[in-house]
Backbone as CSV, one residue per row, in Angstrom:
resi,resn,N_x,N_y,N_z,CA_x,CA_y,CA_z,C_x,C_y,C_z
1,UNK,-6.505,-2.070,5.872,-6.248,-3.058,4.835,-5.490,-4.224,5.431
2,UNK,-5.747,-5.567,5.203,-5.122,-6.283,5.514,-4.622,-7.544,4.716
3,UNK,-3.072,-7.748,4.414,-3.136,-8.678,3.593,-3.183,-9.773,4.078
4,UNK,-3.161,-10.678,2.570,-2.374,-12.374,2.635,-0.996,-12.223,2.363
5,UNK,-0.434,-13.740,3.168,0.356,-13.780,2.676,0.893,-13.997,0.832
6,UNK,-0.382,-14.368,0.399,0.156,-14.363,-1.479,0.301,-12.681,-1.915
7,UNK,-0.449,-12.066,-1.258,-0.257,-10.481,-1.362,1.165,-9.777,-0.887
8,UNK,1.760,-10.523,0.049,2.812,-9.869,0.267,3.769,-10.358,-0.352
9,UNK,3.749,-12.060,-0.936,4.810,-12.356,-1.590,5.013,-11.698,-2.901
10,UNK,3.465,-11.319,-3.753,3.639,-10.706,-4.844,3.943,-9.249,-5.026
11,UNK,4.239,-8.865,-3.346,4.224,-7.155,-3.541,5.643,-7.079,-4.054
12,UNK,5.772,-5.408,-5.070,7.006,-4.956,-5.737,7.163,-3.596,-4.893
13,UNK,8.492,-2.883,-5.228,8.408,-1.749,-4.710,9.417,-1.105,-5.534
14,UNK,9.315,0.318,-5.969,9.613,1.052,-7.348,11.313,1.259,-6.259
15,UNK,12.189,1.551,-7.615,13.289,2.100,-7.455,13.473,3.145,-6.353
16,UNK,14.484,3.135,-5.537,14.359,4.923,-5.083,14.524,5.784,-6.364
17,UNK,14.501,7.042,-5.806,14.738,7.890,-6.954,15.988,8.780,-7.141
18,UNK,16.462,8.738,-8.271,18.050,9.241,-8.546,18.463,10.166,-7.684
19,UNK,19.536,10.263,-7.306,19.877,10.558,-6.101,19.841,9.866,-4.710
20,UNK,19.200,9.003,-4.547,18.833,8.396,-3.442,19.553,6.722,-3.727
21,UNK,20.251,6.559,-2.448,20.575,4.877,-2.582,19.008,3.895,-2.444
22,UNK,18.024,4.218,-1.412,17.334,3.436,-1.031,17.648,2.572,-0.104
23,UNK,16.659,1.409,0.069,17.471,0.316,1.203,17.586,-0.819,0.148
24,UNK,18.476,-1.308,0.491,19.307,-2.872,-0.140,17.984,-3.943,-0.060
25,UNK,17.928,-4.049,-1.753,16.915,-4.674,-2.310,16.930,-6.025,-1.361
26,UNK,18.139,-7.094,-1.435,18.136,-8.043,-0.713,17.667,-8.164,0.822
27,UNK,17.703,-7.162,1.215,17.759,-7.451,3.234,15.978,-7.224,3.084
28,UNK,15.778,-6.037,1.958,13.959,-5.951,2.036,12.996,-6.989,1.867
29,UNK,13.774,-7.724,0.189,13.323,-9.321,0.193,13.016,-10.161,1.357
30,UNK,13.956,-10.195,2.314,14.077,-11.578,2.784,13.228,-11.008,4.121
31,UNK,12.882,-9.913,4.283,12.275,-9.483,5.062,10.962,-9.671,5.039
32,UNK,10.553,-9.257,3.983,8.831,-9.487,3.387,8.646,-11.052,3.102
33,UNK,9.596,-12.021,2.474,9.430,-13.073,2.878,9.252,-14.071,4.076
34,UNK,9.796,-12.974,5.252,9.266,-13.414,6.752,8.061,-13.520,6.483
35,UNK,7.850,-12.166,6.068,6.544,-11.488,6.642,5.383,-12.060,6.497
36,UNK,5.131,-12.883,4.734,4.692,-13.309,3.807,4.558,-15.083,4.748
37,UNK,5.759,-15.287,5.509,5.384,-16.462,6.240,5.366,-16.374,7.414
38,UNK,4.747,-15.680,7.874,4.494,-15.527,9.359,2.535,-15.210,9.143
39,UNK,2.060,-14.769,8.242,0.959,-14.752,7.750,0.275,-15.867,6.966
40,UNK,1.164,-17.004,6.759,1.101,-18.716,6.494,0.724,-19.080,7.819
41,UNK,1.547,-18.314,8.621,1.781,-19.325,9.868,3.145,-20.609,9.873
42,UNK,3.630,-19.922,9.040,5.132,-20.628,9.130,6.501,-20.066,9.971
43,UNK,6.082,-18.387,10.496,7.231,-17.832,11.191,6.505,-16.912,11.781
44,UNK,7.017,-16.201,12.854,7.571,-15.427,14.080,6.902,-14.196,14.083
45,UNK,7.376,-13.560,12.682,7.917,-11.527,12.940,6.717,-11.351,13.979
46,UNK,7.359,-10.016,14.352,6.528,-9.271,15.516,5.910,-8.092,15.092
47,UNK,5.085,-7.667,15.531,4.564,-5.834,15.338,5.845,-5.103,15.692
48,UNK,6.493,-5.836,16.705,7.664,-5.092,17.083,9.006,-4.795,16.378
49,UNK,9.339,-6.501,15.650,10.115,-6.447,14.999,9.718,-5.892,13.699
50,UNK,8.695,-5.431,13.156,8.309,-4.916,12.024,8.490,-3.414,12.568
51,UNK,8.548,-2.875,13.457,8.716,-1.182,13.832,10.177,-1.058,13.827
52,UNK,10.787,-1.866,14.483,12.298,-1.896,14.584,13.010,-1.582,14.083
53,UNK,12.542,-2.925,12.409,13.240,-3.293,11.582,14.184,-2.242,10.860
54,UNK,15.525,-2.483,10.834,16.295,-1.416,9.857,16.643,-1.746,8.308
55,UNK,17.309,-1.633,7.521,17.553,-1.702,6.221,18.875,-1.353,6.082
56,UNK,20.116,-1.990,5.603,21.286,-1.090,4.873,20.749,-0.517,3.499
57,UNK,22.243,-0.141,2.846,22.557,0.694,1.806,22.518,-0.172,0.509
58,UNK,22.155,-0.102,-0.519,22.962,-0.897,-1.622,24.804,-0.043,-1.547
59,UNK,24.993,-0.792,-2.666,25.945,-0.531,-3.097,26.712,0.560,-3.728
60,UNK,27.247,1.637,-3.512,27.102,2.758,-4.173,27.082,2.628,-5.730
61,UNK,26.905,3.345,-6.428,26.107,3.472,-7.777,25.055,2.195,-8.128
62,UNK,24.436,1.872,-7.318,23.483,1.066,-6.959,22.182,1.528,-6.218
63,UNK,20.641,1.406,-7.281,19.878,2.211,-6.428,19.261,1.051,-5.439
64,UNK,18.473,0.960,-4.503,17.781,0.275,-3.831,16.341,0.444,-3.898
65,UNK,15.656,-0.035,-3.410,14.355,-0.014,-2.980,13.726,1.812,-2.638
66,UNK,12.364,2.297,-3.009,11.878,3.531,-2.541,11.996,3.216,-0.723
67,UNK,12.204,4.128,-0.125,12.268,4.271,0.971,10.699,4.264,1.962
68,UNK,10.345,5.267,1.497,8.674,5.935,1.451,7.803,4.735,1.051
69,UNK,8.246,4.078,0.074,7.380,2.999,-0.510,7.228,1.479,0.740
70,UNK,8.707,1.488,1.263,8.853,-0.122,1.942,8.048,0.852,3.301
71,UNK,8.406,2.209,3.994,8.133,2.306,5.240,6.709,2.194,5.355
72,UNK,5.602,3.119,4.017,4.356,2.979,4.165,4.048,1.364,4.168
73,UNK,4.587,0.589,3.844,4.090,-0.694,3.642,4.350,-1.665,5.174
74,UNK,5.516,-1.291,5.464,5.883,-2.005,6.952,4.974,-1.203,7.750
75,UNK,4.468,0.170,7.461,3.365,0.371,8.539,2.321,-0.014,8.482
76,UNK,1.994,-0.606,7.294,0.065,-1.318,7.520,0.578,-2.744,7.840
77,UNK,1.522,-3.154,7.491,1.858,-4.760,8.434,2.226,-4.661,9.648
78,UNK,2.634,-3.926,9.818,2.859,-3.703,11.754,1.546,-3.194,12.414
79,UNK,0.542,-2.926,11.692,-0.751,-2.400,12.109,-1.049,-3.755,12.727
80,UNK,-1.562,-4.295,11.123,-1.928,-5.296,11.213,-1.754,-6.773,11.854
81,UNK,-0.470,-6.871,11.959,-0.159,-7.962,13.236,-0.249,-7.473,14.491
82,UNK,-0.300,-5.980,14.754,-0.521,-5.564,16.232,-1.459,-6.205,16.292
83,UNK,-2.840,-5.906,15.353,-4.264,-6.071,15.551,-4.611,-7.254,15.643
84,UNK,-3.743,-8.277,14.815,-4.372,-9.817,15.190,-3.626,-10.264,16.436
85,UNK,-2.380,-9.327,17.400,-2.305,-9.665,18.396,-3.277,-9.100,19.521
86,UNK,-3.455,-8.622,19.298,-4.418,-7.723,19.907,-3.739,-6.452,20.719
87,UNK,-2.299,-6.013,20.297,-1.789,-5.139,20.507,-1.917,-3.547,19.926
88,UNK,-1.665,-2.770,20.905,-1.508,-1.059,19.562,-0.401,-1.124,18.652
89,UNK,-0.264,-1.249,17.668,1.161,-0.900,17.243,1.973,0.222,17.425
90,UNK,2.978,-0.060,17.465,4.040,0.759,18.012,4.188,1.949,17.073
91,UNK,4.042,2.570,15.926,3.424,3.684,15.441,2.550,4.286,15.443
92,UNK,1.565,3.883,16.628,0.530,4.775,16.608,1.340,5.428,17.967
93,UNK,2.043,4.764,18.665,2.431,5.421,19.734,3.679,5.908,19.901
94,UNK,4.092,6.293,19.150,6.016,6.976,19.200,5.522,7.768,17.734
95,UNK,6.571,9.083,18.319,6.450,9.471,17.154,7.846,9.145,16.377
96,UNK,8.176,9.496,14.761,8.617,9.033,13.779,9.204,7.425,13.549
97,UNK,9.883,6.813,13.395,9.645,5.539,12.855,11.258,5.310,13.101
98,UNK,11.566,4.189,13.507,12.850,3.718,13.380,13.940,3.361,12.455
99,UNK,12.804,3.563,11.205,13.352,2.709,10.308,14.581,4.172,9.571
């Protein structure tokens, strides 16, 4: 699957689930808004920096973002810019994920 960038600006991602902080709604935002412009062709990110990438905490009694939800999603965009670099992405080749 491969998006646009209007696809990634409009993507949502569900609450974690009680019990769980999640990752800090803000740092995920501004992240996918790279992402969202680097697929304009207005910025940078890497396959690499998309494997890398980490996330804090919200705030305690504060939920964040599904976890499961942002990682499956940073893995078909890190696919996918491998592929228009013409690189493997770095999850097909390490096992578990940095994030």
């Amino acid at each position: 699957m491969s998006f646009t960038a209007r696809e990634i600006s409009d993507i949502q991602f569900d609450n974690a689930p009680f019990g769980r902080r999640g990752y800090a709604k803000a740092e995920v935002d501004a992240f996918v808004s790279r992402i969202a412009l680097t697929l304009a062709g207005k910025d940078t990110v890497t396959a690499a920096e998309v494997h890398h990438v980490r996330f804090g905490r919200p705030l305690l009694g504060r939920r964040g973002y599904d976890e499961e939800q942002v990682d499956e999603f940073l893995d078909l965009v890190e696919r996918q810019l491998a592929q228009s670099s013409g690189l493997r992405p770095a999850s097909a080749t390490a096992e578990g994920l940095d994030r």
